[in-house]
C-alpha positions as CSV (number, residue, x, y, z in Angstrom):
1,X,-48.6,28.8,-57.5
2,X,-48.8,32.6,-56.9
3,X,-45.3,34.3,-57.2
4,X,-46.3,36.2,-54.0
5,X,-47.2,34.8,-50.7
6,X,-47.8,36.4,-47.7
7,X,-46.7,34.8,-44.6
8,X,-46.8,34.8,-40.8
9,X,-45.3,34.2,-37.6
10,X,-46.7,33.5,-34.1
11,X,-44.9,35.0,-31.6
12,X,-46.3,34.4,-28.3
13,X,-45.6,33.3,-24.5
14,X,-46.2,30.0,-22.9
15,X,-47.7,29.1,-19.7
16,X,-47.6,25.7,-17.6
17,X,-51.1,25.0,-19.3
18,X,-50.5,23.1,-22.6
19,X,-53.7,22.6,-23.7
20,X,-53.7,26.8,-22.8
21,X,-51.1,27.4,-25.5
22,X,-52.5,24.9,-27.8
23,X,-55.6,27.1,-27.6
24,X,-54.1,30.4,-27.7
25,X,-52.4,29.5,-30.9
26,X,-55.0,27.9,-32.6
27,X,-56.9,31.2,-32.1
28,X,-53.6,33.2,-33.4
29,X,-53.3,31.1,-36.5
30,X,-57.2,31.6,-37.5
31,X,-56.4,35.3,-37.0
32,X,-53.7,35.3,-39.3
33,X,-55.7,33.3,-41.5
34,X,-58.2,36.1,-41.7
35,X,-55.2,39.0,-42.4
36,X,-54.4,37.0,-45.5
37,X,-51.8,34.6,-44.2
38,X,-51.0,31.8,-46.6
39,X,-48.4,30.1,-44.5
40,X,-48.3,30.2,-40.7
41,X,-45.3,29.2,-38.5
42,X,-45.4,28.4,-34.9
43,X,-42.3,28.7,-32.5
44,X,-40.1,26.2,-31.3
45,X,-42.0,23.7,-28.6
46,X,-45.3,25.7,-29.4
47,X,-47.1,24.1,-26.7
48,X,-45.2,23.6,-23.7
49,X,-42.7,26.0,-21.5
50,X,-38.7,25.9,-22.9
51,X,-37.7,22.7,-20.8
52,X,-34.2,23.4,-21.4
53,X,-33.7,25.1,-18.2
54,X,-33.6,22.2,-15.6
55,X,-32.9,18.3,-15.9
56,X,-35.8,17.0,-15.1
57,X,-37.0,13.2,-16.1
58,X,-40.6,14.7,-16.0
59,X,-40.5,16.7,-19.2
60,X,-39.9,13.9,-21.1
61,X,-44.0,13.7,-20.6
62,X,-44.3,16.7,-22.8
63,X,-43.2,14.4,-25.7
64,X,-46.2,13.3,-28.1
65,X,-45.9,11.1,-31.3
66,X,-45.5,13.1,-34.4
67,X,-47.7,13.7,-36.4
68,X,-50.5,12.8,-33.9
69,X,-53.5,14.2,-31.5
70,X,-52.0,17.7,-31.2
71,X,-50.3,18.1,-34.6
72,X,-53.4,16.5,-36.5
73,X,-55.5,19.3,-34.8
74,X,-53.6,22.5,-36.9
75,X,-53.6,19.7,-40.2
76,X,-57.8,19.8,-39.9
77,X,-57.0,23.5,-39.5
78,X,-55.0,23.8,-42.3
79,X,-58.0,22.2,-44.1
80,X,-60.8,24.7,-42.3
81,X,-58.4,27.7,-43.5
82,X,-56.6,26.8,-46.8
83,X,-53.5,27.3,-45.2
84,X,-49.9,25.9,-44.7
85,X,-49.0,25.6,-41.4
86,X,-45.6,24.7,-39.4
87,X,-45.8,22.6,-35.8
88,X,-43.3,22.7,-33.5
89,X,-43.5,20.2,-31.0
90,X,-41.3,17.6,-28.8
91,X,-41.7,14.3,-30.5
92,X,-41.7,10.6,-29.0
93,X,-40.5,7.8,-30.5
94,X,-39.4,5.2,-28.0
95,X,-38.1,5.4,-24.6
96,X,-35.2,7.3,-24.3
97,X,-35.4,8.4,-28.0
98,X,-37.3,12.1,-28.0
99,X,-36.5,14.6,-30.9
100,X,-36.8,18.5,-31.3
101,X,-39.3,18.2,-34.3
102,X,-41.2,20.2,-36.6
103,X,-44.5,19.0,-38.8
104,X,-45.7,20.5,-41.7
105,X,-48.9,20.6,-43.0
106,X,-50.6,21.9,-46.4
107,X,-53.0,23.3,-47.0
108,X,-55.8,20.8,-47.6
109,X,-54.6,19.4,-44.6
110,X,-52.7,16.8,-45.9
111,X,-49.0,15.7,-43.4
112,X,-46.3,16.7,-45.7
113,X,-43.6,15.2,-43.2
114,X,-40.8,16.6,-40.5
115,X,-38.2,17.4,-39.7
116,X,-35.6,16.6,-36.8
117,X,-33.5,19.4,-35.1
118,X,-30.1,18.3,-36.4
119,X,-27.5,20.6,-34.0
120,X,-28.3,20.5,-29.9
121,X,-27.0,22.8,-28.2
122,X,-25.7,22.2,-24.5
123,X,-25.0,25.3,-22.4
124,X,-26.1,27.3,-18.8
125,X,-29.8,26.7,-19.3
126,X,-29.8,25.7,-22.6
127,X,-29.6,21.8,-21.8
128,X,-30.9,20.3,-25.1
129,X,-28.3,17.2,-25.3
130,X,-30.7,15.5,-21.9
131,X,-34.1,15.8,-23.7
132,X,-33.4,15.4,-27.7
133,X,-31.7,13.3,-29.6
134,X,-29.7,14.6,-32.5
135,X,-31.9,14.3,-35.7
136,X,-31.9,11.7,-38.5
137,X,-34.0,13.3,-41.1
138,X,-31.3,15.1,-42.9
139,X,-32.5,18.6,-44.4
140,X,-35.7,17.7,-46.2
141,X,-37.9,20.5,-47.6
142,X,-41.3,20.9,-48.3
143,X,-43.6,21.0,-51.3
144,X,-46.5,23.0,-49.9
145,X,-49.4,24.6,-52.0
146,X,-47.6,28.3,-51.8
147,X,-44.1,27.8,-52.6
148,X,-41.3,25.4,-51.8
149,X,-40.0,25.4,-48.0
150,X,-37.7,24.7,-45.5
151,X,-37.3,24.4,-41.5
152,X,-34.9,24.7,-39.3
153,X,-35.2,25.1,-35.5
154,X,-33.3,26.9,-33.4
155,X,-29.5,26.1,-33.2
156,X,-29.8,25.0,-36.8
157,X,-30.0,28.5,-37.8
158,X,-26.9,29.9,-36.3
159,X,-24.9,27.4,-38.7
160,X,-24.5,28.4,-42.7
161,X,-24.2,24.7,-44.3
162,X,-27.6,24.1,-43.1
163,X,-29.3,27.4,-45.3
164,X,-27.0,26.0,-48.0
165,X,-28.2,22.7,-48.1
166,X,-31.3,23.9,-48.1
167,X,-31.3,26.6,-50.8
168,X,-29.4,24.0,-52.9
169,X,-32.6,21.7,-52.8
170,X,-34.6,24.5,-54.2
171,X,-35.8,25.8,-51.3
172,X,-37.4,29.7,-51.3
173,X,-38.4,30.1,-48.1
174,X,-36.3,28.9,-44.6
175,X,-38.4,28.9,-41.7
176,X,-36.8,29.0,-38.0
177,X,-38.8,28.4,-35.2
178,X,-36.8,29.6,-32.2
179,X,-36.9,29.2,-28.3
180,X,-33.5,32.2,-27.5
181,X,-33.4,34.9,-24.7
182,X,-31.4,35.7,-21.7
183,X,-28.2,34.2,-21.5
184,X,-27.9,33.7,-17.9
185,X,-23.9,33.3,-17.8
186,X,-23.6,36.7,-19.1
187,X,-26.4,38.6,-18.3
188,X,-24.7,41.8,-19.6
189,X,-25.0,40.3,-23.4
190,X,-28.0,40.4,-25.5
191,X,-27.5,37.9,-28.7
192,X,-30.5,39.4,-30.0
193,X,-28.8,41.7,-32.5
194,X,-26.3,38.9,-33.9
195,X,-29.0,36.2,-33.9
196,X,-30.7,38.8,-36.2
197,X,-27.5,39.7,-38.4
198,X,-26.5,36.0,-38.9
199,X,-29.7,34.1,-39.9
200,X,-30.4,36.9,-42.6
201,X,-27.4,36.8,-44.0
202,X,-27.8,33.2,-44.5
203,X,-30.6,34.6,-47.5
204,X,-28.2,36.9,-49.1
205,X,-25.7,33.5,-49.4
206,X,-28.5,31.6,-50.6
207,X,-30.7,33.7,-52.4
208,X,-33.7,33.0,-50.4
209,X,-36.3,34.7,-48.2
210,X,-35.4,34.0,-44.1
211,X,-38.6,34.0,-41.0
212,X,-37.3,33.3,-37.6
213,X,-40.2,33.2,-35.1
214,X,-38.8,33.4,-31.6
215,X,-41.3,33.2,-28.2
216,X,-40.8,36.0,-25.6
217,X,-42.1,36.5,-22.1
218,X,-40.5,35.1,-18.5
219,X,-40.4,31.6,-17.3
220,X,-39.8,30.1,-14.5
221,X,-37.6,27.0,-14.3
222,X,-36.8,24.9,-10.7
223,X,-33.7,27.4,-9.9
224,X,-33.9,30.4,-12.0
225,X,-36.0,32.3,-15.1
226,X,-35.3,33.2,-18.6
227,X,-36.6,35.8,-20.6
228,X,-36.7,35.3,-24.0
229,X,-36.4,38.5,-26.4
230,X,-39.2,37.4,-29.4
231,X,-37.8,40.2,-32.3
232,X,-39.1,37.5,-35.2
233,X,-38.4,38.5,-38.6
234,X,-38.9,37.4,-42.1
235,X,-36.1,38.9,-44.2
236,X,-35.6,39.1,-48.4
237,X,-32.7,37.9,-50.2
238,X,-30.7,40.7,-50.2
239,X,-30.7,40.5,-45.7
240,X,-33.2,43.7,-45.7
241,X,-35.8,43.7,-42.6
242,X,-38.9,42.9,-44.3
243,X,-41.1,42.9,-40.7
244,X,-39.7,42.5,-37.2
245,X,-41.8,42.0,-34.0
246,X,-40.6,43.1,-30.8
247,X,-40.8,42.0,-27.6
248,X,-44.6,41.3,-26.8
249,X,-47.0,38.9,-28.2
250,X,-47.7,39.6,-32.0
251,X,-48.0,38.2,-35.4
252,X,-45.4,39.3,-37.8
253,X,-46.6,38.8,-41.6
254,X,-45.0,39.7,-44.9
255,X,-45.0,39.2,-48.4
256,X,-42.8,37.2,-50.1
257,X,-42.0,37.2,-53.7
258,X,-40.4,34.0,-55.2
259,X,-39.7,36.1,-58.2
260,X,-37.1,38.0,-56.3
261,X,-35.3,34.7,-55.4
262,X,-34.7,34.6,-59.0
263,X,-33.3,38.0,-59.4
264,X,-31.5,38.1,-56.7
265,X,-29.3,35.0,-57.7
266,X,-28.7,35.8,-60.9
267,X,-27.0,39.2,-59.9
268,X,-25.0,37.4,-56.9
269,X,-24.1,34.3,-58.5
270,X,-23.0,32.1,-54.8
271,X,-24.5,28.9,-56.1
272,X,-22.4,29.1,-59.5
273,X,-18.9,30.1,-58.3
274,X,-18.8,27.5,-55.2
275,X,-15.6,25.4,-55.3
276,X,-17.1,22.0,-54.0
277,X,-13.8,20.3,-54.9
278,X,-11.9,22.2,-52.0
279,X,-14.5,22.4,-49.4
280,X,-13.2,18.7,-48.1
281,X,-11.6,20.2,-45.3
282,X,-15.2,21.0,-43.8
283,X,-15.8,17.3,-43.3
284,X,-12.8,17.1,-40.3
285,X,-14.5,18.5,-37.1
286,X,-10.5,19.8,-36.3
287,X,-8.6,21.1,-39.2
288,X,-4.7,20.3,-38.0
């Protein structure tokens, strides 16, 4: 395994048309497989619009069994190219049991596993808690060809314990694939900025290099639109913006040296110091 990697994110807008954006990101991944790309990461619910705005019984057809016909399609990619890639996607599993899911696979195409959204958020057209079901797969990380990985999605990356469970696993790298725009209760606030500030900092706790691939464009829900911001970034373990997008369709890439993750822990020694003997208190969800 190379020490450097270099890596990129698809930032792009969804239409009503899935097999559309299944398409139109099969053709983005092949182009960052040409630019070098070793490791691709889709957004959040790649293939379908954010169904987070409405309650509607009817997006639970979106779901699809993971891994299966759509996933499998970027693992004989992955193959084709000789490239990692991340998928996205809503996953079935039974009636009334759909998760927020990710698959990864390597680079010879073979299904290293997923992972399950773990934190749902509920909120003015962010109504995750109808359509997913908290996940069960823990934190797992990833063995791929080009380094070891994690993924988060989403609300996962706004909370520190997940980057720290993470990192503590040996992870490198922490993907988060990202559906976040207009907050439509306070359409005078950006979060853009802060979403940006928190999720990096989460590498200078850790050590570790940080990609957050958001989707941008306008949607249209039942009642109302959102407008997501994109502004994916991969960041190194000292919080410094390696490459940012902005607020168009693009590919962000960087490189990534694992080396750094070395250096950059033994001069800020988190992992050492931590007092796990008086963190208990993190366990109660009200400290009284």
């Amino acid at each position: 395994m190379n020490s450097t990697v270099k890596i990129a994110l698809i930032q792009a807008a969804c239409v009503e048309n899935v097999e559309q954006n299944i398409l139109d990101s099969i053709a983005k991944v092949k182009e960052a497989a040409q630019n070098g790309a070793q490791i691709v990461c889709l957004q959040e619910l790649f293939n379908t619009l954010y169904i987070g705005q409405d309650v509607d019984v009817a997006y639970y057809d979106y779901a699809e069994v993971l891994p299966g016909a759509t996933s499998d399609r970027f693992g004989a990619l992955s193959k084709e190219l000789g490239i990692v890639t991340i998928v996205p996607m809503y996953e079935f599993v039974r009636p009334g049991i759909y998760f927020n899911s990710v698959v990864v696979y390597d680079a010879d195409g073979s299904y290293l596993g997923k992972y399950r959204k773990n934190h749902i958020p509920d909120g003015p057209q962010y109504l995750e808690k109808y359509y997913f079901t908290p996940g069960n797969t823990g934190y797992n990380i990833f063995n791929t060809k080009f380094g070891k990985i994690a993924v988060g999605i989403c609300w996962d990356e706004w909370f520190p314990e997940v980057a720290r469970i993470f990192a503590l696993q040996g992870a490198q790298l922490i993907f988060y694939p990202s559906a976040i725009g207009s907050e439509p209760d306070r359409p005078d606030i950006s979060t853009a900025k802060a979403w940006e500030k928190v999720i990096s900092s989460h590498g200078i706790c850790n050590s570790i290099y940080i990609a957050a691939v958001n989707r941008v464009g306008t949607e249209q829900g039942k009642n109302s639109e959102m407008t997501f911001y994109g502004s994916s970034f991969i960041s190194n373990p000292y919080g410094e913006i390696m490459s940012k997008g902005g607020t168009d369709e693009e590919i962000v890439y960087a490189d990534v040296d694992f080396s750094i993750c070395k250096e950059a822990s033994d001069l800020l020694q988190f992992h050492r110091d931590r007092r796990v003997d008086t963190y208990k208190p993190l366990l109660k969800m009200v400290i009284e």
